[in-house]
C-alpha positions in Angstrom: 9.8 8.9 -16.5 13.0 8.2 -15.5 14.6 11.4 -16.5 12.1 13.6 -14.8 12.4 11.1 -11.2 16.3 11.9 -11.7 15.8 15.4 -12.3 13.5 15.1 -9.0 16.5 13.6 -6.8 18.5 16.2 -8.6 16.9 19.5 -7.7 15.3 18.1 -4.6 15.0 20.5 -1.5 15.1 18.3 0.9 17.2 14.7 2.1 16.4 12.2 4.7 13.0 10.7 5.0 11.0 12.2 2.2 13.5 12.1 -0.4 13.3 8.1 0.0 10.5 7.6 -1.4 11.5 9.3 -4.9 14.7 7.2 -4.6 12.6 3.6 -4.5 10.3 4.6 -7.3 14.0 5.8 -9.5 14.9 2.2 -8.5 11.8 0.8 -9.3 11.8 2.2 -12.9 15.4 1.2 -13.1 14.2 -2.6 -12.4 11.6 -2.3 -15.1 14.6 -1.1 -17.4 16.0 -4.3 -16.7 18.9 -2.2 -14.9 19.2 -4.2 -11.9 22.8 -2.5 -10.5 20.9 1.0 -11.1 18.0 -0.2 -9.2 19.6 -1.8 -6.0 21.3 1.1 -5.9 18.6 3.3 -5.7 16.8 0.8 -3.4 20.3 1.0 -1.2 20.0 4.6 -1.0 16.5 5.0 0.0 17.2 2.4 3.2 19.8 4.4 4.2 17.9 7.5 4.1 15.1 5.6 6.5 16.9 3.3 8.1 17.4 5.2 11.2 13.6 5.0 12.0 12.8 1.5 10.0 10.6 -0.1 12.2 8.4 3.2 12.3 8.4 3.5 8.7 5.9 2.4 5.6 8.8 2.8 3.3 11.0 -0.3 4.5 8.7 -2.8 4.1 8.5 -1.6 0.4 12.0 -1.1 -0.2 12.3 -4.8 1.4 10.3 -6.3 -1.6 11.7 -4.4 -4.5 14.7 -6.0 -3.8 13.7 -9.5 -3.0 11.6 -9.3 -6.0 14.8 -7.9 -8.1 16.4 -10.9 -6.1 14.1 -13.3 -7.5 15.0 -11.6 -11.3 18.7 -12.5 -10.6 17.8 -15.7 -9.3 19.1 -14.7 -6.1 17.2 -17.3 -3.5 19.3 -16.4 -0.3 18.2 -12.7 -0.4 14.7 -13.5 -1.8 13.8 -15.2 1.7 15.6 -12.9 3.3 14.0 -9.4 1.9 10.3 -11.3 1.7 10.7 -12.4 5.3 11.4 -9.1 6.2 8.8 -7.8 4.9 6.5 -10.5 6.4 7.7 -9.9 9.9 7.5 -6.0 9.4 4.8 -4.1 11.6 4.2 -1.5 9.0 4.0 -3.8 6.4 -0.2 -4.1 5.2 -1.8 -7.1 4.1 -1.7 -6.6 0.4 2.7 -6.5 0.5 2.8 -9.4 2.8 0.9 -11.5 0.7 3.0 -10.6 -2.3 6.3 -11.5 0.0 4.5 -14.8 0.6 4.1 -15.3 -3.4 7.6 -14.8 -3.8 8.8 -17.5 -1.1 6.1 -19.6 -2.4 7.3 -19.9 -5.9 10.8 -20.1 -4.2 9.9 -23.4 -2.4 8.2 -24.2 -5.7 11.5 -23.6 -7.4 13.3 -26.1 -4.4 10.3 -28.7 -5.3 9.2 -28.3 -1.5 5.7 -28.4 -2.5 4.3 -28.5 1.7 6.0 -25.3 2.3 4.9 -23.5 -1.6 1.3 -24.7 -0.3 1.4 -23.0 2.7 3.3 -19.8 1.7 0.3 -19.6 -1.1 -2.4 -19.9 1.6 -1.7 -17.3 3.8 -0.7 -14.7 0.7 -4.8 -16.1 -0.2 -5.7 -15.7 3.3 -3.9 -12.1 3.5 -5.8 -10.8 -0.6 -8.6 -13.2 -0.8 -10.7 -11.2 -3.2 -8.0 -9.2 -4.2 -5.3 -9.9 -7.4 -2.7 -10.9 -5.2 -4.9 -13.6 -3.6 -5.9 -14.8 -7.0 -2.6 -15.4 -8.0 -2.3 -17.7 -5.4 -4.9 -19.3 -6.0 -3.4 -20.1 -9.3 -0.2 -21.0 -8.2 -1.6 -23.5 -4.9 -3.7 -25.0 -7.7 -0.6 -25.6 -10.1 1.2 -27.6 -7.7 -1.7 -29.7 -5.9 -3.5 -31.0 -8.7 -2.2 -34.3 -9.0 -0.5 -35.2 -12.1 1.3 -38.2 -13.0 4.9 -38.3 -13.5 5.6 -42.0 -13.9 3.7 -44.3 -15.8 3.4 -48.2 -15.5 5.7 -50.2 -17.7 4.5 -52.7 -20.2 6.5 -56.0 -19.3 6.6 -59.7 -21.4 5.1 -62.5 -18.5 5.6 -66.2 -18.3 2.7 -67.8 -17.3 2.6 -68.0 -13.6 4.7 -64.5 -13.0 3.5 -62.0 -10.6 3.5 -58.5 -12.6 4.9 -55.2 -10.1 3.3 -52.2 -11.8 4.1 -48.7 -10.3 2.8 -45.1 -10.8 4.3 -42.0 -9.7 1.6 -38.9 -8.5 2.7 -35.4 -8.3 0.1 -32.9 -6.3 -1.7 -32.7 -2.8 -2.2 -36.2 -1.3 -3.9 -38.2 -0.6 -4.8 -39.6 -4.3 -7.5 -42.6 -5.0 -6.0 -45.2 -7.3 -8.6 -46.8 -9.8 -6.6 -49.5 -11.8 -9.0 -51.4 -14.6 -7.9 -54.1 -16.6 -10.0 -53.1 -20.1 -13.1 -51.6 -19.0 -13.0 -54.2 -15.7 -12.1 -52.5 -12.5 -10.1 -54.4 -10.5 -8.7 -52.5 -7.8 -9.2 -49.0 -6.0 -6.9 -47.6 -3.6 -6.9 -44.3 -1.1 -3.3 -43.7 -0.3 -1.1 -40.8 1.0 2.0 -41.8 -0.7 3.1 -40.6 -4.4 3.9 -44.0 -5.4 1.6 -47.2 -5.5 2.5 -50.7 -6.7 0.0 -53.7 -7.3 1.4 -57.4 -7.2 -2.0 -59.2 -8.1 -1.3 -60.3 -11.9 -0.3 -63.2 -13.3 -0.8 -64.4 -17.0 -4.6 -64.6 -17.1 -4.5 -61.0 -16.6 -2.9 -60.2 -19.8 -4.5 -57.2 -21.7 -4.1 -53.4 -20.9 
C-alpha cells in the first residue's frame, strides 16, 4: 500500500488541492508504520497544498487530527490540544471527527488527572456519535473514570480505652459518594458527601472489632 500511494504522488498529474488528499493517506500509512517523521511530513505537505483555502476545505480538519493523534503517539500534549481543538472549532469538520478530537483531549485531561474536564470532553464526543463507535468509546472511557473506586483505605490502629479513633477513606470517580460504615454486620453510620475523602471520630474502645 504504501509503495503504490508513493508511486501515486510520483506520477501524479496534478498538484494543489487534489493531490492532498493522496498525501494524508501516504502519511497516514506512514503513522501505521510507526514512521512518525515520514508521516508528519506527509501530513505537512498536504496542509500546505490546502492551506490557502483551509477554512473551505474537508481536508484540514482531517489532516488536523492525524497529527494530534500522531501527537498523542509521541506523547506530545501541547500539539494534541492544539490539532484536536482545531479540529473541534473547524466548520468543515462533521460530527463523527469532532467527537474523535474530543476523545483525544479527553484521555489527555485523563492523562493530567483532571477528571471534570475528561468527563466533559467524553460527553460531548457521546453527544456528537451516540450510537455510533466513536460515542461508545466514550462511553467506556466516562465510565472508567466516574465509577468510584477507592484509593485509600482506613488504617487499623491499637486504642487505649477512652481514645477517639480518626478513620479516613479516599474515593476516586464522579461525586457525590454515599458512605456506609458497619462495625461487623452493624451499621453504624451512612453519609452523602461531595468530597473524596470522609473521616468519622465516633469510636472509642467499646467499638473495637472490624
Amino acid at each position: 500500500a504504501e509503495v503504490s500511494l508513493q508511486n501515486a504522488v510520483d506520477s501524479s498529474l496534478h498538484k494543489g488541492f487534489g493531490f492532498a488528499g493522496i498525501k494524508m493517506n501516504l502519511g497516514v500509512v506512514s503513522s501505521d508504520l510507526s514512521q512518525s517523521t515520514e508521516a508528519n511530513n506527509m501530513y505537512d505537505e498536504a496542509y500546505a497544498d490546502i492551506s490557502s483555502n483551509e477554512s473551505g476545505s474537508a481536508l484540514a480538519p482531517q489532516i488536523y487530527y492525524n497529527q494530534a493523534w500522531e501527537a498523542y503517539k509521541q506523547t506530545n500534549d501541547t500539539l494534541v490540544s492544539n490539532k484536536a481543538n482545531l479540529v473541534v472549532a473547524h466548520s468543515m469538520a462533521n460530527d463523527y471527527l469532532k467527537a474523535k478530537a474530543y476523545i483525544l483531549l479527553g484521555a489527555l485531561a485523563t492523562d493530567d488527572e483532571n477528571y471534570p474536564d475528561a468527563r466533559e470532553k467524553f460527553r460531548s464526543a457521546i453527544d456528537l456519535d451516540t450510537d455510533g463507535p466513536v460515542g461508545q468509546i466514550a462511553v467506556d472511557n466516562l465510565a472508567s473514570i466516574s465509577r468510584p473506586q477507592i484509593t485509600e483505605e482506613p488504617v487499623s490502629q491499637f486504642l487505649c480505652e477512652g481514645d477517639s479513633i480518626m478513620l479516613k477513606i479516599e474515593v476516586f470517580g464522579e461525586s457525590p459518594y454515599t458512605f456506609h460504615w458497619y462495625q461487623g454486620e452493624d451499621l453504624i453510620k451512612t453519609i452523602t458527601a461531595a468530597v473524596d475523602s470522609i473521616i468519622i471520630q465516633e469510636f472509642d474502645a467499646t467499638n473495637d472489632g472490624d
